[in-house]
N, C-alpha and C positions, 0 to 999 in steps of 0.2 A: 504494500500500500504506500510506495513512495511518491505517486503521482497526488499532486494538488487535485483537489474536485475543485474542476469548472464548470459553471452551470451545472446540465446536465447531462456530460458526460460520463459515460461507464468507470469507474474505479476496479480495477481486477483485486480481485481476492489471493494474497500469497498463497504459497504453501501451506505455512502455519497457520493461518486464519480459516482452509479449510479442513484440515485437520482437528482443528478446536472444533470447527462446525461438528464431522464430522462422528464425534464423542459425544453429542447429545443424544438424549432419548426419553423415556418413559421416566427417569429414574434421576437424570443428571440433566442439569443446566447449562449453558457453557458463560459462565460472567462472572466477574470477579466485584470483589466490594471493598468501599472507605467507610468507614466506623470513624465519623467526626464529630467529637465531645467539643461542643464550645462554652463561652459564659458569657458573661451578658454584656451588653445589651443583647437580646435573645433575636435570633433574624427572622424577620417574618415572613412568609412563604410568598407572597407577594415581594416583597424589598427582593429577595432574592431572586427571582424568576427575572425582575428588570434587570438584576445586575447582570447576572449571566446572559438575558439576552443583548445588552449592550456589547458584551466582549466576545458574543458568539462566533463575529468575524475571527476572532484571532487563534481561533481551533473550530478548523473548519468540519476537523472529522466528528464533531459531536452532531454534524447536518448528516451526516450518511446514513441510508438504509438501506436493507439488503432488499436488491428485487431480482427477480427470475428465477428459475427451479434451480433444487439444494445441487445438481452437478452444473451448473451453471451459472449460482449465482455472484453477481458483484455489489460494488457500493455505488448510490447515486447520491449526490448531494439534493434535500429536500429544499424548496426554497423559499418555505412557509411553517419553520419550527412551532408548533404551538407550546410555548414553555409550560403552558398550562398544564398541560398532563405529561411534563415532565417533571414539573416539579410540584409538593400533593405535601399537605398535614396528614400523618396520622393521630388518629381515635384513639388514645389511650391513656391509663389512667397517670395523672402527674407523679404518684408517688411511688413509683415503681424501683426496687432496688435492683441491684448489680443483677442479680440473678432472672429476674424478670425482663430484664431489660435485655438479657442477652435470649432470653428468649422470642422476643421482640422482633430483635432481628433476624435472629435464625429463621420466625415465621418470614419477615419480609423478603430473605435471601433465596428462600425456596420458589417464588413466586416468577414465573417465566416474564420475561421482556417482553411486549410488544412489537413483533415482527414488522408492522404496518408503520410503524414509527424508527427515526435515531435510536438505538441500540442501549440508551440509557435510563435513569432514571433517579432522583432524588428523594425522599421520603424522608419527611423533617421528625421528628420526634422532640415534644414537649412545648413549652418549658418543664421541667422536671419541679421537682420540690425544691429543690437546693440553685434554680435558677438558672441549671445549665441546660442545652439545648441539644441533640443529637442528629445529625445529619447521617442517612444513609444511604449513600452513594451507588447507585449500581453501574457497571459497566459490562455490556459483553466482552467475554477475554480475546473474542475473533478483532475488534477492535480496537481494544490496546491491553498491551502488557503493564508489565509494576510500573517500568520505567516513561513511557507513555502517557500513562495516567497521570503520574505525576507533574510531568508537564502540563498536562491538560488542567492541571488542580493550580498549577501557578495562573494558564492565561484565563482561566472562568470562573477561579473561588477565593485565590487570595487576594486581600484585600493590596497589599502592598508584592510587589516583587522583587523580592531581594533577590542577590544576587548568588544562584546557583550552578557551582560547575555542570557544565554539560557532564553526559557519562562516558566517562573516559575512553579511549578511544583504545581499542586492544593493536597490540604490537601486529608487526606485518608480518606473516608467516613467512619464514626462510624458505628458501633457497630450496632447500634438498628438505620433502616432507619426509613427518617421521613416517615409520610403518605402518598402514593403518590396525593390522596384526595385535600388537602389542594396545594400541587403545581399545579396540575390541576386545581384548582378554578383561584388561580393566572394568571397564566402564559396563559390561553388557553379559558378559559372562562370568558374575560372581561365585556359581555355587545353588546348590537345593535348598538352602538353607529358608524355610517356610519366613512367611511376614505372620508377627500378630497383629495386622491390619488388612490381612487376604480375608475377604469377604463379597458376598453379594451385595450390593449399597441397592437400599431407599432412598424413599423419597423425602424420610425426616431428614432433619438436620437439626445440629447443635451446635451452637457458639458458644465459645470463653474467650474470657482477655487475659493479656499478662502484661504490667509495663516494667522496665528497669532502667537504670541512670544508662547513659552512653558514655558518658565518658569514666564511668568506673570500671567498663567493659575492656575499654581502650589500653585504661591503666593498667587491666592485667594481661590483656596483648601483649602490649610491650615488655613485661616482663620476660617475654620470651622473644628469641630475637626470631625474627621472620613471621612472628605472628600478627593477624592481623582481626579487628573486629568482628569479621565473619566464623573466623573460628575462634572466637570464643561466643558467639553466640551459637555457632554448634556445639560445643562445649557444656552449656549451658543445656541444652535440648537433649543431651545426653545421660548430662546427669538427671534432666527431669525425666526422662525416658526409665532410668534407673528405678527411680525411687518411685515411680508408675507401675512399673512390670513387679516392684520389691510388695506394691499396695495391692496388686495381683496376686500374688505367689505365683509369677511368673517366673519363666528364665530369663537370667541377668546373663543374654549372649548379644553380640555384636549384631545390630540392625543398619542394613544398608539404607543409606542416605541418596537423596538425588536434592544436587545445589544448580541450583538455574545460573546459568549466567551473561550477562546482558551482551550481545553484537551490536549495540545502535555506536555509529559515530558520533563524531562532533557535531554538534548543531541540534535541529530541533527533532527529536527523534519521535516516529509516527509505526504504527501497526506494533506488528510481533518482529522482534530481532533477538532472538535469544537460543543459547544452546545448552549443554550442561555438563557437568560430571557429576558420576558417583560414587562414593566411598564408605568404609564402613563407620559407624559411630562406635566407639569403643566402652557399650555399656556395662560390660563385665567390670573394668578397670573403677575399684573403688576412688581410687585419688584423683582429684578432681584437676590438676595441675598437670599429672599424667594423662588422662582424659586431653585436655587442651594440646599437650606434645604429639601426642599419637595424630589427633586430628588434623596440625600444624605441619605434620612430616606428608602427610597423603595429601593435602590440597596444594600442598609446596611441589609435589610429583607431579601431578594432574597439571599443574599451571606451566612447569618447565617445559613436559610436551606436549602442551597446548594442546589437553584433550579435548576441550569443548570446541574449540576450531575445528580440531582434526573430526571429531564426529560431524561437527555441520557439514565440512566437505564432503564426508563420504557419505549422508542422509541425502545430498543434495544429488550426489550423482547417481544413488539409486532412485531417486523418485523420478528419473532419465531413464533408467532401464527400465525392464521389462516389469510388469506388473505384480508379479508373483512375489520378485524381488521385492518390488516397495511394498508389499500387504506385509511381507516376511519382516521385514525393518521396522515399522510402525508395529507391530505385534511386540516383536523386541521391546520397544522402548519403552510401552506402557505393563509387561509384565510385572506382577508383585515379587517376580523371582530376579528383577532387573535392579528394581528398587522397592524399598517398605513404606519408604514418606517424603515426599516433595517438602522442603525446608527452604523457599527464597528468602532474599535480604534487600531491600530496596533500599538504594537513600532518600530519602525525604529532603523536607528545606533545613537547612541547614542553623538557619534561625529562626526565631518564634514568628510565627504571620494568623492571622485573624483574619474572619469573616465579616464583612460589613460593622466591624465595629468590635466584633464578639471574640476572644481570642482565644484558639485550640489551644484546649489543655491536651487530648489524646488523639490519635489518628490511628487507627485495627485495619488492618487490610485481612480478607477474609477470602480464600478462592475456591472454586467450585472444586468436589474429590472427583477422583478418577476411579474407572470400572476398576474393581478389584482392591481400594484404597482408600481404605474410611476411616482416613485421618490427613487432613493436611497444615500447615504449620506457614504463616505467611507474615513478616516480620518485615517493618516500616520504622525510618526515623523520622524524629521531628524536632529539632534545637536540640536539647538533650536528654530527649528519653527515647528509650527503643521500646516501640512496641507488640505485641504476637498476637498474631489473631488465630485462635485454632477453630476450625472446621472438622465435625464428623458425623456420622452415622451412629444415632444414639440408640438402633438398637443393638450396635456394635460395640459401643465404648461410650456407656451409660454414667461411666464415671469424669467428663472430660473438665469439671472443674479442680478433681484430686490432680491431673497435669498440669493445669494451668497455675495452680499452687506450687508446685515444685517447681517451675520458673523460677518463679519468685524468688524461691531457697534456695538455687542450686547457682542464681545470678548474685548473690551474696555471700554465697559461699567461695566462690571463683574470686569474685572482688576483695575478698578478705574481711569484707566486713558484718 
């Protein structure tokens, strides 16, 4: 989806966007969500619908709508948004606590998108008891990834735009590529080792939150040389995984991880660009410092030879061959024997920004599971705190507020304090 929408002309659908299509069904949505805690002054669903329709120009993919049949469809830009029925009060009661509230949304997240419309959706929640106000954002993921989105939320929702780095731009693959052999062994051929999140998924859903300081994360990154935020916030998921499967009388064995990782360039990045690796988390490993080492030595590996490149090239050139091949490669990738739990990491802004006045205290990003995968883990910053948003299948994993508490404990136990 690199092409501007003009008028209206056809937008092609990438790869990825129809493969996300692709994963929906009776059971599973394909959209991902923002979980916006603000304070007051509280925005009103009105105030907000002008704002965004003023700035509408300046993210034009929030006007696209999918037309034409599912093998053939693309984006048209609409060119008569009614913000009205994109953005909508919910009916509920003001004094709903953490646990209501999460349920709240989990109802709203399950609720399919309007095909007939832009691909989005807003749903205000509150003012609350305590005066803060909840926004919840919907996005289909065929339309924009973490990174994406996040743009989209600088040019349509923050009040101010401060100034955030583009996302980084990855190194330019050498010369002489590695084997593709060797990333394959990696990345896709782990082992039989069963997920305890191999499941058939419904249509319920459940949400928890978790938030932790960022820069106490940072601090114990650095303690180790080469480490970096992202693994210690696997680290973190680790140990909460730990003392989850410990709350289980589960086994405390190593669960393969999948870390997304962002392909957008410099500049204003649009659609799906992203590819991955995956690794084991080291939830046997009681020592929480050892945990952070193990995981700091395997994303150090994976980045040297630029596994997530290397899998895009060779994804890219099977879905050129022959058919078989590419059903073979997409089967691969979404197997529970590939990986156990999609775990992203988005940056956020960098410093603190407000809505119409109202300034975010918390931002959850929350994204649709995958067949076979009724648990997913989707982790956003915002000035300094990081937040988790876990998505699952509750009649899978009925306990998901005991994990989102070991967050908590296992991001303070890392930090030292």
């Amino acid at each position: 989806m690199s092409e501007s929408a003009t008028g209206s002309a056809p937008i092609p659908l990438s790869l990825a966007d129809r493969a996300i299509l692709a994963m929906e069904g009776p059971t599973i949505a394909g959209h991902t969500c923002k979980v916006i805690r603000v304070g007051t002054p509280a925005p009103s669903v009105a105030a907000l619908a002008a704002a965004v329709a003023a700035r509408l120009p300046l993210a034009p993919a929030l006007t696209w709508k999918l037309t034409g049949p599912p093998e053939g469809a693309c984006w048209r830009a609409d060119p008569a948004v009614d913000l009205q029925a994109h953005i909508a009060q919910v009916a509920c009661d003001s004094r709903l606590d953490d646990a209501a509230l999460g349920r709240e949304v989990a109802r709203l997240f399950r609720q399919r998108l309007d095909r007939a419309r832009p691909l989005w959706r807003i749903d205000v929640i509150g003012p609350l008891a305590g005066g803060d106000t909840v926004l919840v954002w919907k996005v289909h993921h065929a339309l924009a990834d973490g990174t994406t989105l996040m743009a989209l939320a600088r040019d349509v929702l923050w009040d101010s735009h401060p100034h955030a780095s583009a996302p980084a731009r990855l190194p330019d693959a050498p010369a002489q590529r590695h084997h593709h052999a060797a990333v394959i062994r990696r990345e896709l051929f782990p082992g039989l080792r069963a997920s305890p999140f191999d499941a058939r998924i419904g249509h319920q859903r459940a949400a928890a939150f978790a938030t932790t300081p960022l820069s106490s994360l940072h601090a114990a990154a650095r303690c180790l040389a080469g480490a970096t935020v992202n693994d210690a916030v696997l680290a973190v998921i680790a140990g909460a995984l730990r003392r989850w499967l410990h709350h289980r009388h589960g086994a405390l064995c190593d669960v393969r991880v999948k870390v997304p990782v962002s392909l957008h360039h410099e500049g204003q990045p649009q659609g799906n660009s992203d590819s991955y690796f995956c690794l084991p988390l080291p939830v046997g490993e009681p020592d929480p410092r050892r945990r952070l080492q193990a995981i700091q030595a395997a994303t150090a590996l994976r980045k040297t030879h630029h596994d997530a490149q290397e899998l895009d090239e060779l994804f890219t050139r099977l879905s050129r061959a022959a058919p078989g091949l590419r059903r073979w490669a997409q089967r691969l990738q979404v197997s529970p024997r590939t990986f156990a739990l999609n775990v992203s990491n988005v940056p956020g802004p960098r410093h603190p920004v407000s809505v119409l006045g109202a300034p975010v205290r918390s931002m959850h990003s929350l994204v649709e599971l995958a067949p076979r995968h009724a648990l997913r883990v989707a982790v956003v910053s915002v000035a300094d705190t990081l937040c988790y948003g876990l998505l699952a299948d509750p009649d899978v994993i009925a306990d998901l507020d005991v994990l989102a508490a070991a967050i908590d404990e296992e991001a303070a136990t890392l930090s030292g304090t």
